[in-house]
C-alpha atoms as one frame of an Amber mdcrd trajectory, in Angstrom:
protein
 -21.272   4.836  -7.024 -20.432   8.317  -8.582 -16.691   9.219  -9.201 -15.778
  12.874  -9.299 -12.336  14.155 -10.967 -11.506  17.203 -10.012  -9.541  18.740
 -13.259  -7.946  21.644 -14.150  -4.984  23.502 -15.754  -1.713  23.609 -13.552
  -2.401  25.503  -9.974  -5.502  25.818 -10.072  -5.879  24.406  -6.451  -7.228
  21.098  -7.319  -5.217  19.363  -4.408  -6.383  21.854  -1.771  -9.949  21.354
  -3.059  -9.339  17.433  -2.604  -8.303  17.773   0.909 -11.091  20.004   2.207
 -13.180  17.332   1.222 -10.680  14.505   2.432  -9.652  14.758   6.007  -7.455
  12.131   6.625  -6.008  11.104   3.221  -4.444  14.489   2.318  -2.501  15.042
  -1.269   0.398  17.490  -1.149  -1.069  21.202  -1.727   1.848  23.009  -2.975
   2.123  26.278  -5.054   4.730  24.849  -6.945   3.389  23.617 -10.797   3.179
  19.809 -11.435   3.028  19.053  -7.911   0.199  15.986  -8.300   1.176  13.644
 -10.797  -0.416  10.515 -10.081  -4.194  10.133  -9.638  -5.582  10.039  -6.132
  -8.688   8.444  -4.607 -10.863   8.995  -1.568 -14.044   7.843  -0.786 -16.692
  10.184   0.741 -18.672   8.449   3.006 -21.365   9.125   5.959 -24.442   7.170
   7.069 -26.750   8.691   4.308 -23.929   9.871   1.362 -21.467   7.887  -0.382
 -19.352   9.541  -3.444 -15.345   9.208  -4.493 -13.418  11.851  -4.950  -9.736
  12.172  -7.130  -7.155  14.503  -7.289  -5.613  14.654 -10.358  -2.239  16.006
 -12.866  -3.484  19.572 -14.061  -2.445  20.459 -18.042  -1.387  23.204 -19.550
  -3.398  22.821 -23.319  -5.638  20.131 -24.850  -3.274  17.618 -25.572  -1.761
  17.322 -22.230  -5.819  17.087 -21.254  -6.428  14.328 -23.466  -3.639  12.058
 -22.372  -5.361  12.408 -19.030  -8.932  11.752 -19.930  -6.914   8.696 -21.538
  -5.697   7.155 -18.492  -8.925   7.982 -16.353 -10.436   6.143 -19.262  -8.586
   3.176 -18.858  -9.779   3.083 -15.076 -12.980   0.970 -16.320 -14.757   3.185
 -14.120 -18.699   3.750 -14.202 -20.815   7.010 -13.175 -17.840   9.051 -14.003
 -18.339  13.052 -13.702 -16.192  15.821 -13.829 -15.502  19.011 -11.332 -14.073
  21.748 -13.693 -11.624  23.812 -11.301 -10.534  27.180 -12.449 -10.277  31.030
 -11.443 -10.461  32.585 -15.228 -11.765  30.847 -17.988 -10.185  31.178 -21.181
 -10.190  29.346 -24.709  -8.542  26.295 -23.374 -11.059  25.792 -21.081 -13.771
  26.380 -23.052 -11.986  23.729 -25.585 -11.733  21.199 -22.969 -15.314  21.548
 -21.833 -17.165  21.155 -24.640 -14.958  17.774 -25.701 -16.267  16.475 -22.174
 -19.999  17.917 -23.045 -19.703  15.864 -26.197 -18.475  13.116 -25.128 -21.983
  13.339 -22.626 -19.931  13.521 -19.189 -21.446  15.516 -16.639 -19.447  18.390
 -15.769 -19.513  20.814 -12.552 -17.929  24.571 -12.938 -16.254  24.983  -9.706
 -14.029  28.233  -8.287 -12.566  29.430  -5.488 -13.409  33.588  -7.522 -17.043
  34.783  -8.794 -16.154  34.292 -12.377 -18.369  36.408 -15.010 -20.712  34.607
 -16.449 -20.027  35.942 -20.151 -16.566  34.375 -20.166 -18.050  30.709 -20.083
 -21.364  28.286 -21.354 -23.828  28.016 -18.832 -25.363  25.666 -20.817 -21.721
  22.956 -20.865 -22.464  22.478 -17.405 -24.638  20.423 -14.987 -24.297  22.721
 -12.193 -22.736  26.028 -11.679 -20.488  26.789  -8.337 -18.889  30.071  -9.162
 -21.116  33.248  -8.083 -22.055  31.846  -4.596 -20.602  33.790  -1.358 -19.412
  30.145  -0.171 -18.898  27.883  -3.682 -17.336  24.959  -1.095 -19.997  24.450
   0.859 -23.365  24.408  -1.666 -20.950  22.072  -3.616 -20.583  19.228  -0.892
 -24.421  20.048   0.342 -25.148  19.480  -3.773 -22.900  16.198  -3.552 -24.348
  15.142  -0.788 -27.808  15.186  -1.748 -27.013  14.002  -5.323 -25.400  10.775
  -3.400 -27.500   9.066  -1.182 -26.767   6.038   0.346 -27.795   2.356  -1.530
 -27.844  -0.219   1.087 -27.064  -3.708  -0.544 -25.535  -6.662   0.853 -22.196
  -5.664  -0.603 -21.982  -2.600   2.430 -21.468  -5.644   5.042 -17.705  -7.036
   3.007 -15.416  -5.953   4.943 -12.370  -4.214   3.119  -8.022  -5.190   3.649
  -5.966  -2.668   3.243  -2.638  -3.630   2.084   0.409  -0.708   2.459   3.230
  -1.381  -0.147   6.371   0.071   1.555   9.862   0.150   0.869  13.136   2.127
   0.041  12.992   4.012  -3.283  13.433   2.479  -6.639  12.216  -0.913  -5.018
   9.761  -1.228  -7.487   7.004  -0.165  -5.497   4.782   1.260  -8.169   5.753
  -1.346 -10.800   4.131  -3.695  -8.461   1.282  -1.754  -7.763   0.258  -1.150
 -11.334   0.957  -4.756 -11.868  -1.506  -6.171  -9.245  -4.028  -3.220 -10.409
  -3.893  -4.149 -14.283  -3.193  -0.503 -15.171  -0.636   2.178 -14.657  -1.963
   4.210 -11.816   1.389   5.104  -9.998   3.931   6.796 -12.174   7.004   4.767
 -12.691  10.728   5.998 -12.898  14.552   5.108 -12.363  14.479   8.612 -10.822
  14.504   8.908  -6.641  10.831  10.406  -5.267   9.154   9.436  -8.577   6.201
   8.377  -6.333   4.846  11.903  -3.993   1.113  11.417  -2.702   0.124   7.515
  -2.251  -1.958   6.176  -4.613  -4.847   3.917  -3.557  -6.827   1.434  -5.374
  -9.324  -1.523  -4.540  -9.460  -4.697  -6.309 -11.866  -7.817  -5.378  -9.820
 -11.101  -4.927 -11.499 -14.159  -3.657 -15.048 -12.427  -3.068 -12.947  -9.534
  -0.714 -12.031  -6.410  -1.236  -8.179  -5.076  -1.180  -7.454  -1.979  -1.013
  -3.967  -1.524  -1.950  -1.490   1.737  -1.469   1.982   2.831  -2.945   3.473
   4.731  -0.551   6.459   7.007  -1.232   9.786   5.269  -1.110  11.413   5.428
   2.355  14.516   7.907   3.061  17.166   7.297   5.250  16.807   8.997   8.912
  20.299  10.777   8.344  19.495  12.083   4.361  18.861  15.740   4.586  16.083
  14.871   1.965  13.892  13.825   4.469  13.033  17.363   5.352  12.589  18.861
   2.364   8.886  19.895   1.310   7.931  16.940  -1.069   9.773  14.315   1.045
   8.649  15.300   4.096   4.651  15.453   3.235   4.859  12.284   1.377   6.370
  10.128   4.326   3.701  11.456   6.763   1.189  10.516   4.240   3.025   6.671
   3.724   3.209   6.449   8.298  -0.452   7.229   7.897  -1.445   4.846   5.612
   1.549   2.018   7.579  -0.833   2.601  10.693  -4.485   2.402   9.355  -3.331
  -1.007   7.097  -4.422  -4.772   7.319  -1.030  -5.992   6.103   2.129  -4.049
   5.554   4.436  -5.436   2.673   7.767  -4.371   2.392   9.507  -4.637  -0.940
  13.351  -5.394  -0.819  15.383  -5.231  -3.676  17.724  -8.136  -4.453  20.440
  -6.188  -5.776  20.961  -4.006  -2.889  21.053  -5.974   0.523  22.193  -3.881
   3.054  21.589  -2.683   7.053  18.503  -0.476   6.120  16.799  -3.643   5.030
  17.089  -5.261   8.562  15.934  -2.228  10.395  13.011  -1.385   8.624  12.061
  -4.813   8.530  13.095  -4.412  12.407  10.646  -0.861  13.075   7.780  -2.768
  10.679   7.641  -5.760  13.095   7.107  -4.216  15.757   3.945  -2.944  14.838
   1.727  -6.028  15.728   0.033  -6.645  12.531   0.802  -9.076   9.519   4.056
  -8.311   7.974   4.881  -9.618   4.713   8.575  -9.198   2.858   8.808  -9.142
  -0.898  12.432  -9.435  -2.187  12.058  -8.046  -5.388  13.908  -7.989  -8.674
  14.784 -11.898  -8.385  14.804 -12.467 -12.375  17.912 -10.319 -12.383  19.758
 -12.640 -10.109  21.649 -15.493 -11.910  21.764 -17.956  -9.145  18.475 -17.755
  -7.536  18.970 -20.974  -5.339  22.275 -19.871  -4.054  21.197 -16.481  -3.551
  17.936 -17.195  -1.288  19.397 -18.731   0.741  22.564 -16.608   1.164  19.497
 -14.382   2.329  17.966 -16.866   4.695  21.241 -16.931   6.406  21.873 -13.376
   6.564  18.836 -12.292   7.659  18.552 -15.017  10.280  22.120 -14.169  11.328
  21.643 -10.094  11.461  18.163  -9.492  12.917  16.516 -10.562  16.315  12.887
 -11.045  15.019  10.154  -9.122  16.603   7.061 -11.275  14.895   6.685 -13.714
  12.286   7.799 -13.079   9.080   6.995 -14.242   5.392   8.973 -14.047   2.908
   8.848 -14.071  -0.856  11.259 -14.096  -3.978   9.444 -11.933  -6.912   9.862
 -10.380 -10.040   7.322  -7.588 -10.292   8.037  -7.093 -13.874   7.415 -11.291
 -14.370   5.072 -12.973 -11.201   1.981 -13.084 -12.116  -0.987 -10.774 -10.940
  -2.563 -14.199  -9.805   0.658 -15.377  -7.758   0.934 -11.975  -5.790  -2.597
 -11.942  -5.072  -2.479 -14.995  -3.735   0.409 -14.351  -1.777  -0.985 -11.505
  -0.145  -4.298 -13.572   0.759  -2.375 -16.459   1.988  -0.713 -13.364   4.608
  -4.053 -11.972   5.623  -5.345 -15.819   6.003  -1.808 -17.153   7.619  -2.265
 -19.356  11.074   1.534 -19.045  10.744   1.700 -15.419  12.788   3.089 -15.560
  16.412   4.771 -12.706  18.242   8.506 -13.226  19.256   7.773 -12.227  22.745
   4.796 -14.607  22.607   7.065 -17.385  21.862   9.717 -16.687  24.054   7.227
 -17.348  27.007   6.668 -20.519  26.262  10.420 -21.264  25.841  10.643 -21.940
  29.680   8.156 -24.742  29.788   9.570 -26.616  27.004  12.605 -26.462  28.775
  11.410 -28.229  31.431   9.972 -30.521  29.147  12.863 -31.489  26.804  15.231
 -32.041  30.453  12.989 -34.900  31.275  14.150 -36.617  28.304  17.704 -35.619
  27.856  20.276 -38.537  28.442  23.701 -36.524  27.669  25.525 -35.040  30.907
  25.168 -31.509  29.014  21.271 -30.377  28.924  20.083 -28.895  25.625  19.043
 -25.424  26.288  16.589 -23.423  24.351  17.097 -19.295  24.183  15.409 -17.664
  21.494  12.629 -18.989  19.299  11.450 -17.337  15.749   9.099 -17.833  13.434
   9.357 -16.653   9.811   7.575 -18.400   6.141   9.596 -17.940   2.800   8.381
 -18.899  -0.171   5.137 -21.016   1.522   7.631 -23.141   3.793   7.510 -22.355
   7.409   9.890 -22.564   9.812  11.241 -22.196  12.914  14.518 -20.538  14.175
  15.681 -22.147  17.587  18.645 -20.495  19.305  19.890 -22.858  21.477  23.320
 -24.341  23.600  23.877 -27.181  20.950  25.816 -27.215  17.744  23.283 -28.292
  15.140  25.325 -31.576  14.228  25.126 -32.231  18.044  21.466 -32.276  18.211
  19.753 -36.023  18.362  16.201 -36.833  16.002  14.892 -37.433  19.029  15.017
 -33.995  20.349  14.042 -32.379  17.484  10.804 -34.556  17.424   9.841 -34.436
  20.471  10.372 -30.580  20.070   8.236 -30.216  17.073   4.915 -32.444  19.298
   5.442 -29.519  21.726   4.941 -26.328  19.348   2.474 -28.246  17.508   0.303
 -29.035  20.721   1.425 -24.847  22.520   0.285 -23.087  19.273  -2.474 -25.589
  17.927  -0.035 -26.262  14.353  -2.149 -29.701  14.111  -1.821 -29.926   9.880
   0.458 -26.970   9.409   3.706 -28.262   7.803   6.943 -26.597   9.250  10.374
 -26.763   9.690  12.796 -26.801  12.672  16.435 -25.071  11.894  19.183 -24.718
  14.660
């Protein structure tokens, strides 16, 4: 498949150029300089085209060029052609062009202005979209006809998409890049480092994951959350939170606090797989002790709204393999039932533990949950026993009943009162 970077010195309009093309995955247009600093991906598809598109950092001179033809570079992409954006053409420019002409990239002129024809090399170029009375439109008729559709067996995979979510400075990005092999998303101790969210696909276990780092989450109350930048970027992560397979929110372990339950709380509720990454573990001393400090916090503090699964990670330290894994395991995971679903059932197991009760006092169930960490599953019953009060029998004959209701025959789990 073709890959087209749109490049360009700073405000040119690269990012509006990128979202005429993309309508749903839409990079922040701004006329303020150094707005896009990440690159951005989005596939152009149809029944008879297929072609990706990427927004990228514009430059001021050469060098700042080269450090990005570096990092596209390092994307191990194929087919890889280049739409030169300005609205004047000047020695820079012409510089950067012919380096891409030598280095035997094909290379688009592309502006938004008629630009004279004596101020560049016709011949640098593969095409020419500057001196037509509507440049955007010949350019995605000539993309679309230089583009047609390959039909292989490959078109039937279906693709995940996985949204990374969190607060900011979560590590976010540092996982991304992690599971991706290469620094896509721009990493930083600063707040907002991440603006537009970056997307990339990677094949795991003969599927295809498409994997996003959204922009870190803002409190409700922060008056941040309405400025330009922030606001754009959290429309763009709720879009991307909707369309996903799996959402994963990334904790950090050094900063538990109320936020954490209620976005884990709003997340839930969304009826898809959920999966929580507490990140940061390898700068926790006691690891033991502090998991399950967690355990019993969250289980204390939050009313569950859907399974959970939860993980202990270093994103600096796990392995590419481990996470990957992890997130497949999620996708795959039999271990998935909806609070509310639960709590219907709670009424005829009941009825079914009172036939065997032999204390005066009948053991009551209330609330059932259902949450994984670290691969062990387990279930959370509320109930109108003490746990040392509660008899083996009870919580066998318990554990026969959720195994036959929700089909667990071979799942291992784990009853805690």
């Amino acid at each position: 498949m073709n890959n087209y970077f749109i490049i360009g010195k700073v405000n040119e309009g690269k990012s509006y150029l990128f979202n005429l093309f993309s309508k749903t995955h839409k990079t922040i247009s701004n006329p303020k300089a150094n707005t896009t600093i990440d690159v951005i991906r989005k596939n152009i598809l149809s029944e008879t085209f297929e072609y990706n598109i990427y927004d990228t950092p514009g430059f001021y001179k050469f060098n700042n060029f080269t450090n990005l033809l570096n990092k596209i570079s390092k994307l191990s992409l194929d087919n890889i052609n280049f739409i030169y954006l300005t609205s004047y053409f000047d020695n820079e420019d012409l510089k950067i062009c012919k380096d891409l002409h030598s280095k035997k990239f094909n290379l688009l002129l592309f502006s938004f202005k008629k630009i004279d024809e004596k101020d560049y090399i016709s011949n640098l170029f593969v095409k020419i979209f500057t001196g037509y009375s509507d440049n955007l439109t010949t350019l995605k008729k000539y993309l679309s006809n230089e583009n047609k559709k390959k039909f292989t067996n490959s078109d039937a995979v279906s693709k995940k998409t996985v949204a990374i979510f969190g607060k900011e400075n979560t590590g976010k990005s540092t996982l991304f890049n992690k599971i991706m092999s290469i620094s896509l998303s721009k990493t930083s101790p600063h707040l907002h480092t991440t603006r537009d969210s970056v997307n990339w696909d990677i094949k795991y276990k003969n599927q295809t994951l498409e994997f996003i780092d959204t922009a870190g989450f803002i409190r409700s109350r922060s008056n941040r959350k309405n400025l330009d930048f922030e606001k754009l970027s959290l429309q763009q992560s709720e879009y991307f939170i909707k369309k996903s397979s799996l959402i994963v929110l990334l904790l950090d372990a050094n900063s538990e606090s109320r936020l954490d339950l209620s976005l884990i709380g709003s997340l839930s509720k969304r009826n898809k797989p959920f999966l929580v990454l507490v990140n940061k573990i390898d700068l926790i001393e006691n690891k033991s002790l502090y998991q399950q400090k967690f355990l019993k916090y969250l289980s204390s503090n939050h009313n569950y709204y859907s399974s959970l699964n939860i993980y202990f990670i270093s994103a600096l330290n796990t392995s590419k393999s481990k996470i990957l894994q992890i997130v497949s395991n999620q996708l795959n995971n039999k271990f998935f039932f909806k609070t509310s679903y639960l709590n219907k059932i709670i009424k005829s197991i009941n009825g079914e533990l009172g036939k065997i009760q032999k204390n005066s006092k009948e053991f009551k169930i209330y609330f059932i949950t259902a949450f994984t960490v670290n691969q062990k599953n387990y279930f959370k019953i509320s109930c109108n026993f003490s746990k040392k009060n509660i008899k083996p029998h009870i919580k066998t004959f318990l554990s026969k009943i959720l195994i036959r209701e929700l089909n667990l025959k071979g799942i291992n789990f784990n009853l805690i009162f």
